[in-house]
Structures are given as structure tokens and as C-alpha cells.
N, C-alpha and C positions, 0 to 999 in steps of 0.2 A: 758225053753229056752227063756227067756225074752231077756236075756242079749243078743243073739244072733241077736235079733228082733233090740236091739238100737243098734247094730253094721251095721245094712244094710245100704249100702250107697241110697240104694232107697227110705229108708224114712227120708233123714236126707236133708231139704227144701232146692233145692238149687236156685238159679237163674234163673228167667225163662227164657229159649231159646225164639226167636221171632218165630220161628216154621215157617220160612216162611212169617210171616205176614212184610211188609214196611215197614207201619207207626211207630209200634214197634221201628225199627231200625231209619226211617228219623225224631221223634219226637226229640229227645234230638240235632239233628242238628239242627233244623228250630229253638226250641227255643234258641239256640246257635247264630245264624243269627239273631233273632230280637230284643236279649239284644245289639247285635254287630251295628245294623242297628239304636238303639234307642238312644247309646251313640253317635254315629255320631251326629244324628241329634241333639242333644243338644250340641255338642260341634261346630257344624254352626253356632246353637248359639249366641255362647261366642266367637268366632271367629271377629268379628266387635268390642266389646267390648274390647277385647285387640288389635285389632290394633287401637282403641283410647287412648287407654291407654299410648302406647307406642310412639303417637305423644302426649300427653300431659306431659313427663317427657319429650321429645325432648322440647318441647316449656319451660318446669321448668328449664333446664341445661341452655338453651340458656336465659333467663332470670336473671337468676341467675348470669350468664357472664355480662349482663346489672350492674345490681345490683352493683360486684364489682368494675365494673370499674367506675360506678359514684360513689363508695364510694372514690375509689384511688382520682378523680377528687374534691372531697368534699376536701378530707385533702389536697392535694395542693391547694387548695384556700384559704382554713384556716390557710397554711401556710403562705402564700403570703399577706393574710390579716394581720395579726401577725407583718409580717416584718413590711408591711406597717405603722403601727401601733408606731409602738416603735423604728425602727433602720431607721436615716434617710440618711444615705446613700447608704441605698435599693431605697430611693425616690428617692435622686440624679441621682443615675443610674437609676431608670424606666422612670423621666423624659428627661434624656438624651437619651436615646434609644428610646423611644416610643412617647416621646411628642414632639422632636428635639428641647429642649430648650439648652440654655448654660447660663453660667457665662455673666455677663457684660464685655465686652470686648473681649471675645472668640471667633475665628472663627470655624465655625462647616465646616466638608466638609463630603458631602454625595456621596456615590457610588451605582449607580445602581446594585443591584443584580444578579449574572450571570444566563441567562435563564437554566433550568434544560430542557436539552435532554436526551433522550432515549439513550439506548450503542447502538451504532452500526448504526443510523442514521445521516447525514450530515448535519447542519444548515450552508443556503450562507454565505458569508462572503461580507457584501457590503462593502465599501468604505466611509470614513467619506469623507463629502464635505468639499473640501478647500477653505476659503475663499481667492479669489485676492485682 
């Protein structure tokens, strides 16, 4: 009757109950807590290191916005040089505009600029003096 003997559920190993005992049972908790406890604390860590990170790609974008617009500034210049250079009634006109020269015998007349206000604000209105 062997066969009978490996059929018994009472010799066939199974799990051991904790019988009662705690620790049994709170072991695989607490070690559960302090893989939980130990990944925190490394990821404190790492916490400082990526919010560096993330102002130093703030400071790269905003750089980088530098970057192209003094390249757009570069090629308008080198455009303007260019004109300068070879087409002289680019001259003509920058001298007239910017240097207020003319032709011999031209008269130039200049107009003050009108002051830029805000909307919505009222600038006085003085009165030119007349002369008697």
C-alpha cells in the first residue's frame, strides 16, 4: 500500500501556516516598506538634479531664441552691406534719409515726428505762439 501512502494529502509539503507566530506574517511587509522607503530616498536624490536640469534646457531654448535672432540681425546687415556696396541708389536714399543731405540746389523740409501715446490717454493741446 505504498501508493496509498503518496496519495496522503498529509505527507505531500505544503506551505507553512505562521501558526500564530507575527513576525512570520509582518516579515515580508516591513521588507516591502523598506525597498518602498529606500527607493524614495534615492529618488530625493535625483529630485534637485532634475529640477536643474529642467532650468538649464529653459536657459538652452531661451538662448537659442538669442542665437536666431542675431543670426536674422547678421543677414540683414550683410544685406544692407551688399546694397551698400554695389547699388548706389541705396546710398542716395540712406543719405537722404539718415544723413539729411540733398542735391545742390534742393531744398529739404523736415517734419517733426508725431509723439506716440498710449490708446486711451490724452496729450494737451497747447497753442502755438503768435507772433504780433
Amino acid at each position: 500500500m505504498a501508493s496509498a501512502r503518496f496519495l496522503d494529502p498529509s505527507s505531500i509539503p505544503l506551505k507553512r501556516q505562521s501558526g500564530g507566530n507575527i513576525w512570520a506574517t509582518l516579515l515580508p511587509i516591513i521588507q516591502g516598506a523598506i525597498i518602498v522607503g529606500a527607493l524614495s530616498v534615492v529618488g530625493l536624490f535625483f529630485l534637485p538634479v532634475l529640477h536643474t536640469e529642467q532650468k538649464h534646457k529653459a536657459e538652452l531654448a531661451k538662448l537659442q531664441l538669442q542665437i536666431a535672432a542675431a543670426q536674422d540681425q547678421q543677414r540683414e546687415l550683410q544685406i544692407e552691406t551688399e546694397l551698400m556696396k554695389n547699388d548706389p541708389t541705396y546710398v542716395e536714399h540712406i543719405a537722404r534719409d539718415r544723413l539729411n543731405m540733398g542735391r545742390p540746389g534742393e531744398t529739404i523740409l523736415r517734419f517733426d515726428p508725431y509723439p506716440t501715446v498710449a490708446p486711451g490717454s490724452r496729450v494737451p493741446v497747447t497753442p502755438a505762439p503768435s507772433n504780433p
